[in-house]
Every structure is written in structure tokens, then in C-alpha cells.
C-alpha positions, 0 to 999 in steps of 0.5 A: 500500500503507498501512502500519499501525503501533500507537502506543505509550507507546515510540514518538515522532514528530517532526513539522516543520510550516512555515507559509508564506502567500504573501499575509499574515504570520500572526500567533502566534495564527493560527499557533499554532491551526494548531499546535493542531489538528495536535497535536490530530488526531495524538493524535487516533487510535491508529493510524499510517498511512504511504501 
């Protein structure tokens, strides 16, 4: 069952990422164009989806 949910201005969400490669260390850049594209694809869309 999905579950939607509009967003509005009263709504937050807290998102906590951890980036963890087994085979390197990331470096700032690297991490923060992962941080980047996660912020960009949540304001992204309108709609919430919960599967």
C-alpha cells in the first residue's frame, strides 16, 4: 500500500543520510554532491510517498 501525503509550507522532514564506502574515504566534495542531489530530488516533487 503507498501512502500519499501533500507537502506543505507546515510540514518538515528530517532526513539522516550516512555515507559509508567500504573501499575509499570520500572526500567533502564527493560527499557533499551526494548531499546535493538528495536535497535536490526531495524538493524535487510535491508529493510524499511512504511504501
Amino acid at each position: 500500500m503507498i501512502a500519499k501525503k501533500q507537502i506543505t509550507e507546515a510540514n518538515s522532514l528530517l532526513l539522516r543520510t550516512v555515507l559509508r564506502p567500504v573501499d575509499r574515504t570520500l572526500t567533502s566534495v564527493q560527499a557533499n554532491a551526494i548531499r546535493n542531489r538528495i536535497y535536490d530530488a526531495v524538493h524535487e516533487v510535491p508529493m510524499l510517498e511512504l511504501i
